[in-house]
C-alpha positions in Angstrom: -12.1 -28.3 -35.0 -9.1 -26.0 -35.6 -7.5 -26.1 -39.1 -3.9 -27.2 -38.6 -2.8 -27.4 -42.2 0.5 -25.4 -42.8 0.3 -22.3 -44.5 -3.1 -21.6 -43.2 -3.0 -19.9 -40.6 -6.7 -18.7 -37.9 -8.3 -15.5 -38.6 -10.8 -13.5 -36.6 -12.0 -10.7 -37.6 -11.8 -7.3 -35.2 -12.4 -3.9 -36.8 -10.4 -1.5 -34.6 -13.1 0.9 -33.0 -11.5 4.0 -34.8 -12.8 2.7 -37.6 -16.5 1.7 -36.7 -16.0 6.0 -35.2 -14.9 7.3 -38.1 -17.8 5.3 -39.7 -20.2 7.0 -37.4 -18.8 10.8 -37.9 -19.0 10.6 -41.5 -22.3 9.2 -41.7 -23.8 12.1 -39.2 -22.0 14.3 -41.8 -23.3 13.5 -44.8 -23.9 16.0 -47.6 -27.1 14.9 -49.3 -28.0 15.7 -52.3 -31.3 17.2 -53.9 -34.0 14.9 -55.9 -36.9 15.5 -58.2 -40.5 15.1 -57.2 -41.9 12.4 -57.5 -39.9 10.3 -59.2 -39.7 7.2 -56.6 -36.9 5.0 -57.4 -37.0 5.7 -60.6 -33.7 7.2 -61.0 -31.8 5.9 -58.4 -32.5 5.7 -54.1 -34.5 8.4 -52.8 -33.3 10.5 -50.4 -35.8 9.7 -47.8 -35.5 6.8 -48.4 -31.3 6.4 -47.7 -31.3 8.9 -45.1 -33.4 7.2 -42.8 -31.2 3.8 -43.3 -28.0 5.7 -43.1 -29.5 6.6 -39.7 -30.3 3.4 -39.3 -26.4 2.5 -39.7 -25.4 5.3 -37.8 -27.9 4.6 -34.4 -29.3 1.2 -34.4 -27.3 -1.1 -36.4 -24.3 -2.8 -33.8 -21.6 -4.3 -35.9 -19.8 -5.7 -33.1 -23.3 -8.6 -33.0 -22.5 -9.5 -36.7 -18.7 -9.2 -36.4 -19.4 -11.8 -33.5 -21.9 -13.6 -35.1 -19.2 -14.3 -38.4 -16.8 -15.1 -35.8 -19.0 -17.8 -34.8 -17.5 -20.1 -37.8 -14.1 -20.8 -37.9 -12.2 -18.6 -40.2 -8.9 -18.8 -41.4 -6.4 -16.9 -44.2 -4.0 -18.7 -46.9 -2.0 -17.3 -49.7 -1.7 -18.4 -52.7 -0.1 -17.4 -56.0 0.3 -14.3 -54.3 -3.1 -13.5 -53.3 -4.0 -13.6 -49.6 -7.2 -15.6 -49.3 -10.0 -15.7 -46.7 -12.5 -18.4 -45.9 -14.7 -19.9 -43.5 -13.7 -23.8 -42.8 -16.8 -25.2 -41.3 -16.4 -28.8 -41.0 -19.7 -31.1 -40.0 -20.2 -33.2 -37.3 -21.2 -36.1 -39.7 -17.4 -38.0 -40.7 -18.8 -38.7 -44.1 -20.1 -35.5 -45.4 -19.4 -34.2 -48.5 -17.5 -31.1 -49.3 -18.7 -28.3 -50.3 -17.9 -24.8 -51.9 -20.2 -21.7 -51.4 -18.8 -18.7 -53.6 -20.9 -15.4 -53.1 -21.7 -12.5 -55.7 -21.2 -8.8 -55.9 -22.6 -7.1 -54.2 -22.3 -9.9 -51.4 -19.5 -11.8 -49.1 -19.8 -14.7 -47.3 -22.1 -13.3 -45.0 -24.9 -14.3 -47.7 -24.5 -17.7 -46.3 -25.1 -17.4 -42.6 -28.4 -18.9 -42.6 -27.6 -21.7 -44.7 -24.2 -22.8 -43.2 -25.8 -24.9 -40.4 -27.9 -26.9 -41.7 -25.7 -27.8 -44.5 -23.6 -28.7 -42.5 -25.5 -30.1 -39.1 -28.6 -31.0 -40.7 -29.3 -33.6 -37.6 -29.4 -30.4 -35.4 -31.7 -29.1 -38.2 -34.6 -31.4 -38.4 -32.7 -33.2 -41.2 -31.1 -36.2 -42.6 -27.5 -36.3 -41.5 -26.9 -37.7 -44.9 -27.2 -35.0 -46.2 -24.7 -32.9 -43.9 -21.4 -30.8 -45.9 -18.6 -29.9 -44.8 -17.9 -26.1 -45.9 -15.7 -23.8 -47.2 -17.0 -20.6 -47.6 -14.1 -18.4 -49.7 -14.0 -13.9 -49.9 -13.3 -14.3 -53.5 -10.2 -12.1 -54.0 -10.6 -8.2 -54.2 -13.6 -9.5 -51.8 -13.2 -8.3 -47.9 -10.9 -9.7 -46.4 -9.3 -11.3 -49.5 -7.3 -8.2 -50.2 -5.5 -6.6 -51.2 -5.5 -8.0 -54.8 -1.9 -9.9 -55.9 -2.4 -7.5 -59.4 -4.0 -7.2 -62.3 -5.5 -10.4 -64.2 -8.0 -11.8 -61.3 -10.6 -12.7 -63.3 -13.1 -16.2 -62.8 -10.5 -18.2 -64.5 -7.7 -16.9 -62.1 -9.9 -17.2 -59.3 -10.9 -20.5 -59.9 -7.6 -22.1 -60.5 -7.0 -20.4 -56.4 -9.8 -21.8 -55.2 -9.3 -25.6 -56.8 -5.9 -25.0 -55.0 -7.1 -23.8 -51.9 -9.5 -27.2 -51.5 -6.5 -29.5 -52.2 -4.3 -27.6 -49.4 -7.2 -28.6 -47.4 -7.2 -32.3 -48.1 -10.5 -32.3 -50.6 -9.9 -34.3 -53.8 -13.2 -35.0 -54.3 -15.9 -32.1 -53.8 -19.4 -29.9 -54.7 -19.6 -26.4 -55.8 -21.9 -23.9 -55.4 -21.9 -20.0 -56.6 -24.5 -18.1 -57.5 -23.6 -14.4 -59.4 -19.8 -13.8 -60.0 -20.0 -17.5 -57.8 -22.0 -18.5 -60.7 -18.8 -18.1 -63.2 -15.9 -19.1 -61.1 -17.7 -22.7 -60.1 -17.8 -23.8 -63.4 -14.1 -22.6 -64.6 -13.3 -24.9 -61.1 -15.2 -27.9 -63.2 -13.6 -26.9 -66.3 -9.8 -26.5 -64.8 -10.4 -29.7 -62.3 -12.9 -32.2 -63.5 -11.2 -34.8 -62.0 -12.1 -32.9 -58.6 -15.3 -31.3 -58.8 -17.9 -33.9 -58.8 -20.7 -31.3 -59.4 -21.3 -27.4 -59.8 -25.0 -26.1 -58.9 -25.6 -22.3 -59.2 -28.4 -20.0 -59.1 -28.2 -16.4 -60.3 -26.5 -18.2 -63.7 -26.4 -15.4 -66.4 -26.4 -17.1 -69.8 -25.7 -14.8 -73.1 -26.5 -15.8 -77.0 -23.7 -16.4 -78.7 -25.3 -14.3 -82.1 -26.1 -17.8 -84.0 -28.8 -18.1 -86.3 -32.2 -18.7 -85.0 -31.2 -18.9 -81.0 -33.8 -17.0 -79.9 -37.2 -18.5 -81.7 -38.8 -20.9 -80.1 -38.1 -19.2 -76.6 -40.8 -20.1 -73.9 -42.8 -17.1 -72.5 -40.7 -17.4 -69.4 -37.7 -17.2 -71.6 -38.8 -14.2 -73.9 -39.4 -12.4 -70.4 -35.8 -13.4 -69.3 -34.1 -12.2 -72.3 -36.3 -9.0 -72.9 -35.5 -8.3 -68.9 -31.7 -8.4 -69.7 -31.8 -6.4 -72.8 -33.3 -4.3 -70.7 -31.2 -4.2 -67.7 -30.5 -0.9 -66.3 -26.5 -1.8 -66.1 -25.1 1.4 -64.9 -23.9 0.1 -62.2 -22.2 -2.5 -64.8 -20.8 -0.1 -66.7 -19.0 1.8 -64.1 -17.6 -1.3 -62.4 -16.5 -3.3 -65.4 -14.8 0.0 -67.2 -13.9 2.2 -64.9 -13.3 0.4 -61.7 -10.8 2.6 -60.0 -12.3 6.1 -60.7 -15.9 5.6 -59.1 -14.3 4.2 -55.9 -12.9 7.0 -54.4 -17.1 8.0 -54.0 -17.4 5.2 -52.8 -14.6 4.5 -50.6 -14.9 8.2 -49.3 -18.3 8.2 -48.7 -20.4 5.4 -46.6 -23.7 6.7 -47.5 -21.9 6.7 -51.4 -21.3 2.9 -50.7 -24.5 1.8 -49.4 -27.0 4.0 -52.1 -24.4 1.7 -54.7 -25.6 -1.7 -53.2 -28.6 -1.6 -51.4 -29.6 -0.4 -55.2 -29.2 -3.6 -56.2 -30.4 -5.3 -53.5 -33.7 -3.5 -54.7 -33.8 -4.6 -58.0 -33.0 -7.7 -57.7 -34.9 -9.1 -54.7 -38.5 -10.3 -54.9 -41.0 -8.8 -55.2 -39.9 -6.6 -56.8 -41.9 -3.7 -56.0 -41.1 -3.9 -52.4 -38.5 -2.6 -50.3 -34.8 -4.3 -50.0 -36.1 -5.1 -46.3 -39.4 -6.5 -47.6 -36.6 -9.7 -48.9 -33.8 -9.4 -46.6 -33.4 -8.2 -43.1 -32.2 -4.5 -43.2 -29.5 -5.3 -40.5 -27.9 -8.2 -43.0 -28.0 -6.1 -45.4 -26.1 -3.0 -43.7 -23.7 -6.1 -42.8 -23.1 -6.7 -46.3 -22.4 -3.0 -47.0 -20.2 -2.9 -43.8 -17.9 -5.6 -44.8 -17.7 -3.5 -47.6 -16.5 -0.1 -46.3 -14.8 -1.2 -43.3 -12.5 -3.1 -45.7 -12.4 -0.5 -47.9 -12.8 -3.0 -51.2 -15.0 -0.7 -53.3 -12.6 -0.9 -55.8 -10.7 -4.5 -55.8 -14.4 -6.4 -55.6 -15.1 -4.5 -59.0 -11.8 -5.5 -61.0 -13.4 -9.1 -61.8 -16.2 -7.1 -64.1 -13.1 -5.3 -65.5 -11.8 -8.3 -66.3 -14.1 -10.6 -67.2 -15.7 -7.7 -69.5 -12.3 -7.3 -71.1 -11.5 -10.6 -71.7 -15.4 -11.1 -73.6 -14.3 -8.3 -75.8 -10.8 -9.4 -76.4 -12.5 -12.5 -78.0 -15.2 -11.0 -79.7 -12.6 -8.9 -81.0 -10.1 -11.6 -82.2 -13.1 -13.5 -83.7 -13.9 -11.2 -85.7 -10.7 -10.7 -87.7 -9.2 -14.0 -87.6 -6.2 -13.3 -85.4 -5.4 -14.6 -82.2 -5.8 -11.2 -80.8 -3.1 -9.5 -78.5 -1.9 -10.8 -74.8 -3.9 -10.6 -72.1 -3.2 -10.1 -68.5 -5.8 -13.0 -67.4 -3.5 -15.9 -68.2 -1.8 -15.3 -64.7 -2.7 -18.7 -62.9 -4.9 -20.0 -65.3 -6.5 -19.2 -68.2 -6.7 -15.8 -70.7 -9.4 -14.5 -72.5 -9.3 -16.5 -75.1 -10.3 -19.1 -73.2 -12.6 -17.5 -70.6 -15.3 -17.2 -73.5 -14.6 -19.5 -76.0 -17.9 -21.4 -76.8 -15.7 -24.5 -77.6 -15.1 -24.8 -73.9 -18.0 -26.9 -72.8 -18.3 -28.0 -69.0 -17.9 -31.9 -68.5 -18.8 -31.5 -65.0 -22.9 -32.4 -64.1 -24.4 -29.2 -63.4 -27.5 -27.9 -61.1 -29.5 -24.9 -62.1 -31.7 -23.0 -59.8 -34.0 -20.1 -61.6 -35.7 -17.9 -59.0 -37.8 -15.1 -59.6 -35.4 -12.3 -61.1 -33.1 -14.8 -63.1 -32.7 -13.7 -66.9 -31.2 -17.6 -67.2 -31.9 -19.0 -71.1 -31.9 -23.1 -70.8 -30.5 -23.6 -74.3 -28.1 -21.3 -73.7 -26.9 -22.9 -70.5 -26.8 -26.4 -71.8 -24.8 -24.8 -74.6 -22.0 -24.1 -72.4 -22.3 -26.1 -69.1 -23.6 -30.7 -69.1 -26.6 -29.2 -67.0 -28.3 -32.2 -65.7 -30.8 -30.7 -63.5 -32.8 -27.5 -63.9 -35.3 -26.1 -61.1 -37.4 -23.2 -61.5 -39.0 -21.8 -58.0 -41.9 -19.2 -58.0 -40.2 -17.3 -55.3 -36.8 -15.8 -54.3 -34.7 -13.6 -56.5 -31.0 -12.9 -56.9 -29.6 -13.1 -53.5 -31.4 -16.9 -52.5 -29.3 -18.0 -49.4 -30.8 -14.6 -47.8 -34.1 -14.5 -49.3 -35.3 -18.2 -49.4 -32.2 -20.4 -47.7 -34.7 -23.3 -47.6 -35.2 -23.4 -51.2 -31.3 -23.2 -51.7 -31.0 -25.8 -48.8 -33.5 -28.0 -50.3 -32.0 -28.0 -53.8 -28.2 -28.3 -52.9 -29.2 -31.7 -50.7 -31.4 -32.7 -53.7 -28.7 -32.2 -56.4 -25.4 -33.6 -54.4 -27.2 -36.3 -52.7 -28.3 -37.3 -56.2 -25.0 -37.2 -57.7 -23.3 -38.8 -55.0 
């Protein structure tokens, strides 16, 4: 059913060949570098490893089946506030499902949810209940794809979620679900926080939970927990590091060089899949992944998809800061559209809104300090999956998301 609301208006999307050419030319053109002995993936890809999926890209991988298979859903564009936004509208068959929000993660794009968005939303066709059925909306968060180019500086989860809440009352939802997982897994509950009134429940997966430095937080921690918090001290954040304070400089690499952008994610996509000494493929099919990294470089958002560490990162140390000498610290740029720094982290600033946890495999998620900041009212820990769960186990996240909201509803 076409979307006929004003001020959105159909989108398809169509990379111009050039582009999937150049693609191809500078991929058989790659300058690779050298590598030590031995070392595995110890310190970073290996070479063999990259260029025989860069070949891969190059030979095998058609991106006019995935461009046709994300076509598939109806996809539209809005602005709002300034920021041009993208999103898939897929609306179920069933008259009285419930709507739903899907927000992906970095490195991700709402690709991740391809193999969950039918039967969420036609889960008659699916061998399900039809009471269970949702109707979607699948958002690029902004800097994201094709949710670019970025209205300015400021677009952190607050900002984004006060969009978002606004894009699902332009589409007629005053009552709805949310469900994010990563960078998702921030802007859902600022949605809850900024429109309680709207969002009947959040449920995320991939939830990163940090201690707030009070006195005796950490004893008591299960064994699950102690692994959790002695896997995010240890957390090899380069990657984090680059993204969330220098944004702009390492994305000319990245935005020059395909082979640049895909060693950067499919990085992650190792480390954070399960199990964890396998291969990205092992989890996820190597041609969804290359999808992800396509949507990537052919919209050449390398460097607008990192700004939200940027910010968010800013803003956590803009309060740390102004908590520690009393003062209400200087302005920030995040109070565009909703909410500053200040705010954004402020432990006083606990969720009303019931909320669903789902812990995989590679989670570093500390329950105490979740129910600290979020009314979590259901918590499910799975013995498989890891970070990216609508691509590695989409009946887990199926299974839980029917659970939760037809629960609370």
């Amino acid at each position: 059913m076409a979307n006929t609301t004003p001020g959105i208006r159909p989108f398809l999307i169509d990379i111009p060949q050039a582009h999937l050419d150049d693609l191809s030319s500078r991929l058989a053109a790659t300058r690779w570098p050298d590598e030590l002995p031995g070392v595995g993936w110890s310190r970073g890809v290996p070479v063999t490893y990259l260029k025989d999926l860069a070949e891969h890209w190059r030979t095998a991988y058609d991106w006019r089946a995935h461009e046709t298979a994300l076509n598939e859903h109806p996809q539209y564009m809005t602005t709002i506030g300034g920021q041009n936004l993208h999103f898939l509208h897929v609306r179920s068959p069933e008259p009285g499902a419930t709507p739903l929000m899907l927000l992906h993660g970095w490195p991700g794009s709402v690709a991740d949810f391809l193999d969950v968005i039918g039967p969420l939303s036609d889960p008659r066709a699916h061998g399900g209940d039809p009471a269970d059925a949702f109707h979607l909306v699948v958002p690029s968060l902004p800097g994201f794809a094709f949710s670019t180019p970025l209205a300015g500086p400021g677009m952190g989860a607050a900002t984004m979620a006060a969009a978002l809440t606004r894009l699902m009352s332009r589409l007629g939802y005053l009552r709805y679900g949310v469900h994010g997982y990563d960078t998702g897994s921030w802007v859902a509950p600022e949605m809850g926080r900024q429109a309680p009134d709207h969002v009947t429940g959040i449920h995320v997966n991939a939830m990163i939970t940090f201690p707030a430095g009070a006195e005796g937080e950490t004893d008591g921690l299960t064994e699950a927990e102690q692994r959790r918090w002695q896997a995010m001290q240890n957390l090899n954040d380069g990657y984090l590091q680059c993204n969330s304070k220098r944004p702009q400089t390492v994305a000319y690499a990245l935005t020059d060089s395909p082979v640049g952008q895909l060693a950067w994610i499919v990085e992650k996509f190792k480390e954070l899949t399960d199990p964890e000494d396998g291969l990205p493929e092992d989890s996820i099919d190597r041609d969804r992944i290359l999808t992800e990294v396509s949507l990537y470089w052919l919209t050449g958002t390398a460097a607008s998809a990192a700004q939200v560490y940027y910010e968010e990162i800013s803003a956590q140390a803009w309060t740390e800061a102004a908590a520690d000498d009393g003062s209400n610290g200087p302005g920030t740029e995040q109070n565009t559209n909703g909410g500053n720094g200040q705010d954004d982290w402020a432990a006083d600033r606990r969720g009303t809104v019931p909320t669903a946890v789902l812990v995989s495999t590679h989670d570093v998620t500390i329950r105490r300090w979740a129910e600290r900041d979020h009314n979590i009212v259901r918590w499910t820990e799975l013995d498989r999956g890891g970070h990216f769960l609508a691509m590695e186990a989409p009946d887990l996240l199926v299974s839980d998301l029917r659970a939760f909201f037809g629960r609370a509803h």
